[in-house]
N, C-alpha and C positions, 0 to 999 in steps of 0.2 A: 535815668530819670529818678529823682526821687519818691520812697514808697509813695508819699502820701498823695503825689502827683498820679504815680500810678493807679492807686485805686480811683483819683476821683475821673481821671480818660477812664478804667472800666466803667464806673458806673454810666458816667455817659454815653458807653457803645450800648449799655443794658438799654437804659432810658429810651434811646435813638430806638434799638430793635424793636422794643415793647412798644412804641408810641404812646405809652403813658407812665406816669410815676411809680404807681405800684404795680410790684411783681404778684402777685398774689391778689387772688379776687375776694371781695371783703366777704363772702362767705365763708373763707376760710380760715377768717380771724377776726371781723367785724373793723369796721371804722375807728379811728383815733378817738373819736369824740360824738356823731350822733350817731352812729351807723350808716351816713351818705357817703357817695363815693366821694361828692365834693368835698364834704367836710375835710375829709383825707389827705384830698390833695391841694386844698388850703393849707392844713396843718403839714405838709410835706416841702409847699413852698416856702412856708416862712423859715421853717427848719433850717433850711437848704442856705436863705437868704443871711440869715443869723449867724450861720457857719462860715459865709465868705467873709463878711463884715467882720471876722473875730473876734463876736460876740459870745463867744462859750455857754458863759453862765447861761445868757439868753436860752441859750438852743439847747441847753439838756434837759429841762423836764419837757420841751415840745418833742423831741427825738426819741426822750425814754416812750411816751406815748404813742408815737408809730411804731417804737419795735415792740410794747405791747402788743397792739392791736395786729403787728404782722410779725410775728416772732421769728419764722423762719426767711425771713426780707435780708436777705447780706448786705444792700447798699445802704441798708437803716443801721445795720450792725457795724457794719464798718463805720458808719457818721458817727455812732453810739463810742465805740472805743477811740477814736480821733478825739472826739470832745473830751474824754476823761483823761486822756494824755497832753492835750493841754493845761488842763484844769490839773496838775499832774495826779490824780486819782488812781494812783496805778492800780489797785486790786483790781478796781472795777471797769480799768482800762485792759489788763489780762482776763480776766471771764467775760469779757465783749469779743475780744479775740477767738479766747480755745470756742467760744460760740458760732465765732465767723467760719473757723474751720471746717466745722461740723455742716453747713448748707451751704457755702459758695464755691461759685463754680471755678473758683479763682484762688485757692485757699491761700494760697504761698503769698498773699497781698498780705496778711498779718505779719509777714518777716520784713524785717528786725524788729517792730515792734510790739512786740508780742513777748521774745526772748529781754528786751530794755525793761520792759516791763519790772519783769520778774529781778531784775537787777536791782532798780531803783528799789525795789522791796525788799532789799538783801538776802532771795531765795537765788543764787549763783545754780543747786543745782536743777532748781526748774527751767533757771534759764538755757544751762547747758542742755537740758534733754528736748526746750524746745528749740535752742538752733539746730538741732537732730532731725529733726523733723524737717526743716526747710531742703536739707538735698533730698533727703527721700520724695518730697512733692518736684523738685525741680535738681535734676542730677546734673543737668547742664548750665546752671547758674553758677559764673565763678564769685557772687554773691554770698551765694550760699553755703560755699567750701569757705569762701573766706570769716563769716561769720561762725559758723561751725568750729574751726581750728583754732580762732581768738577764743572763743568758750573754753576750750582744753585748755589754753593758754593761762585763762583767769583761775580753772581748776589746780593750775603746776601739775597739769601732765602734758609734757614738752614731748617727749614722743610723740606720744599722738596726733599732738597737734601738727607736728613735723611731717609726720607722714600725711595727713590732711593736705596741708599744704604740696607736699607733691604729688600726691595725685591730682589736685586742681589743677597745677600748673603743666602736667601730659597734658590735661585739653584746652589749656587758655595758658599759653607759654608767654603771651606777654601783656599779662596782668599785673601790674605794680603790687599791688596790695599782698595778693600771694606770692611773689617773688622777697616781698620784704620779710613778710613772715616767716617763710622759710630762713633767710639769713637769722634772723632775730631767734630762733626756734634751735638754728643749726652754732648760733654762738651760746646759747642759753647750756644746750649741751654739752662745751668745751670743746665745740671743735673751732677754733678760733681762723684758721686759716681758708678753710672751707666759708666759713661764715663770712669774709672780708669778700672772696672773690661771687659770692652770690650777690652779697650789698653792692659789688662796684658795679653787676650786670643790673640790679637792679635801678644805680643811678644813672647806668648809661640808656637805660630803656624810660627813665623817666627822669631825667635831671631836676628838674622840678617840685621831687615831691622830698619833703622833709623827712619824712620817718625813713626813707631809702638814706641819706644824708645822715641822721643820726643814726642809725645802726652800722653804717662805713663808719663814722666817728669812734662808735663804741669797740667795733673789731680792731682799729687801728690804735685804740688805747691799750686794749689788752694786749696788742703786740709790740707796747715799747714804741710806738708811733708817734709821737703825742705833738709834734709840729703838723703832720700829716692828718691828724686827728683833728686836732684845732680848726685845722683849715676848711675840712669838713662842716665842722659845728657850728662856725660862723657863718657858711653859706647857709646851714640850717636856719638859723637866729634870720638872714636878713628878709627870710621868705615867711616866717614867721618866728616873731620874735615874744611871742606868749605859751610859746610851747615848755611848757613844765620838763616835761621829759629831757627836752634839749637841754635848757637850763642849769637842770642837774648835772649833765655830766659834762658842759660847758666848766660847771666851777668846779668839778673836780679836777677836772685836764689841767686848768687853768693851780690851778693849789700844787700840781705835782710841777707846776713851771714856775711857781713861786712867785705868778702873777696875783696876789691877791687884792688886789684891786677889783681887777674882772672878774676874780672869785666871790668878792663880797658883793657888789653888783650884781651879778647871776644870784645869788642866793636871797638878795635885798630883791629882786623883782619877781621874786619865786613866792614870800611873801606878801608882796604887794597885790599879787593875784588870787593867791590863797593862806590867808593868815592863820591858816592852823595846820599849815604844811610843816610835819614836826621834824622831818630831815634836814631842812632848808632853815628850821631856826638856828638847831644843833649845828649844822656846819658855820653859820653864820655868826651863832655864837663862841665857835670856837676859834674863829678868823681877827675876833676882834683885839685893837692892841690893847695889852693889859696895864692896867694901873701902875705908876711911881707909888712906892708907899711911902 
């Protein structure tokens, strides 16, 4: 289930148990707006209403005023960081978070977004020390390992991240995502052969997922594969054919088979996706035929 799904089934199990809105009795933080309990949870439904609607704007200064008035309220905290990550506000979308942490009963609901946060703000290592934090609240989420090991990953400490990933996959041995990682993690460190036959278990265990697909593409280029490789890439491309990553080494495959057609195509929709993508001009410009003078 997706986080943001997740928290809003907790707060409804909260809601249900309490039989009312607020967790907290207004003596211990007064009302949103007169001091009535109604006022409260007027101001608590329209909140609530504002937030389905994907009214954002709407619903942040009604929300900042219940988690005023009820500061330690996590289903207010959590509405509170939701809203500014729409709105993409990240700063104030991470201090709603490391805040949620601190009083809910549910902390591990801020991951991943909590560590995205801190991405989108280009602090990589806040983010790495808060995917840290997610297995220590939940050791048993392969979630968690997996989010945690991609953070090494962005860090280029491939070790680590390697051994993340296997230890996740002793307790969740058939979880794509850590199986992929590991391959990607286990070719990043030159062990090419190794890395090809964990990609193939990973595409046999999930034939469907791309990034299983591109990384069998990528081991099988580094081994001199490159029909076998192809072959790969392109089943990558027809399951998604936006995938940047794939693209990339689509048109290089394609450039060492002298297909450059499908080289400048890969590189031409790599572009088209993202125009400031500076690998994909440069190949693209170097692909191109050159002038008669």
């Amino acid at each position: 289930m997706p986080p943001h799904l997740r928290r809003f089934a907790a707060a409804l199990l909260v809601l249900f148990i309490c039989g009312w809105v607020l967790s907290e009795a207004p003596s211990q933080g007064g009302s949103a707006q007169d001091g009535s309990l109604e006022a409260s949870r007027d101001l608590q439904t329209t909140s609530q209403a504002l937030v389905r609607a994907g009214r954002y704007a709407e619903a942040l200064p009604l929300t900042r005023k219940l988690h005023e008035a009820y500061p330690t309220n996590h289903i207010y905290l959590g509405r509170l960081a939701d809203i500014h990550e729409h709105l993409g506000q990240w700063p104030e979308c991470a201090t709603a978070w490391e805040a949620y942490l601190k009083v809910s009963p549910t902390p591990w609901e801020a991951f991943p977004s909590l560590g995205d946060a801190y991405l989108k703000m280009g602090r990589a290592k806040d983010a790495l020390e808060s995917f840290a934090r997610w297995p220590e609240l939940q050791p048993d989420n392969p979630e968690a390992a997996y989010f945690h090991g991609r953070a090494y990953e962005r860090d280029r400490q491939f070790q680590k991240a390697r051994t993340i990933y296997m230890k996740g996959l002793k307790q969740h041995p058939d979880h794509t995502d850590l199986r992929v990682g590991l391959a990607r993690m286990t070719l990043f460190t030159g062990k090419t052969l190794e890395a090809r036959h964990q990609a193939e278990e990973a595409v046999t265990l999930n034939p469907t997922s791309v990034d299983a697909r591109l990384i069998l593409g990528m081991a099988l280029r580094s081994e001199g594969k490159l029909p076998e490789a192809r072959r790969q890439l392109e089943q990558a491309r027809s399951m998604s054919p936006d995938n940047l990553d794939m693209l990339q080494v689509l048109g290089g495959v394609a450039e060492q088979q002298e297909d450059l057609p499908t080289a400048r195509a890969a590189y031409g929709h790599m572009l088209e996706l993202d125009p400031g993508h500076v690998a994909a001009r440069a190949r693209l410009a170097g692909l191109q035929p050159r002038k008669q003078p």
